[in-house]
C-alpha positions in Angstrom: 6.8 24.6 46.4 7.3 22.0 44.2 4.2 19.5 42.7 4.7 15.7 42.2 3.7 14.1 39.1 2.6 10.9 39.1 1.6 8.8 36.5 0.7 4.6 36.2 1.1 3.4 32.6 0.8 0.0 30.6 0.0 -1.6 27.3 -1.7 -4.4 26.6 0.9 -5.7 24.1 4.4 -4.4 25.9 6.1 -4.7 29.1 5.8 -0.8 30.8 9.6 -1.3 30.4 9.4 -0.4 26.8 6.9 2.1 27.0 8.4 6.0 26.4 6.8 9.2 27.5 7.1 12.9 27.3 5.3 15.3 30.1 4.1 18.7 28.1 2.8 21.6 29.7 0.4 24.0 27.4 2.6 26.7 28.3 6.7 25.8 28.3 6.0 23.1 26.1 8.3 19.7 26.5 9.2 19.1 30.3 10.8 16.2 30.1 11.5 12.9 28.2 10.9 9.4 29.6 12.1 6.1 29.4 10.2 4.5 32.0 11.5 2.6 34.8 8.2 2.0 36.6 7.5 -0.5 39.0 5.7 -3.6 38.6 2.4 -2.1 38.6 3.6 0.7 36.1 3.6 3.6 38.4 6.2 6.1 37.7 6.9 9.7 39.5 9.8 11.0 37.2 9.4 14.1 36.5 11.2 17.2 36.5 10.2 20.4 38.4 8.3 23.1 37.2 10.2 27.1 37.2 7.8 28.6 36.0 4.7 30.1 38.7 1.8 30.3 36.6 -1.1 28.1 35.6 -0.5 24.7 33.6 -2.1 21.9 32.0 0.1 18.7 32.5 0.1 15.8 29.8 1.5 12.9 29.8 2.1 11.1 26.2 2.6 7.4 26.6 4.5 5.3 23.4 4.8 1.9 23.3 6.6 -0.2 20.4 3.8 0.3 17.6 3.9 3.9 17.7 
């Protein structure tokens, strides 16, 4: 079954619209990389699905224009 990620992001310098992200698991490593198209509010769901049936931790690294 699979799990939805969810995630709201921002900066206090940059538009979310400029902000990039990767979603890690401790286990399989690099899920996916994001440019973000989140809404206003800077919610964003997109994320790939997960193959692998076991436990994970899920992170979600947020980049904005500084670094």
């Amino acid at each position: 079954m699979p799990i939805l990620f969810e995630a709201n992001v921002g900066d206090a310098e940059d538009d979310v619209s400029q902000l990039t992200g990767i979603w890690e698991s401790d286990t399989i490593g690099v899920l996916e990389e994001v440019a973000f198209a989140p809404n206003a509010t800077g919610q964003t769901s997109d994320f790939g699905m997960l193959t692998a049936e076991e436990e994970h931790t899920i992170t979600l690294t947020v980049t904005d224009s500084s670094g």
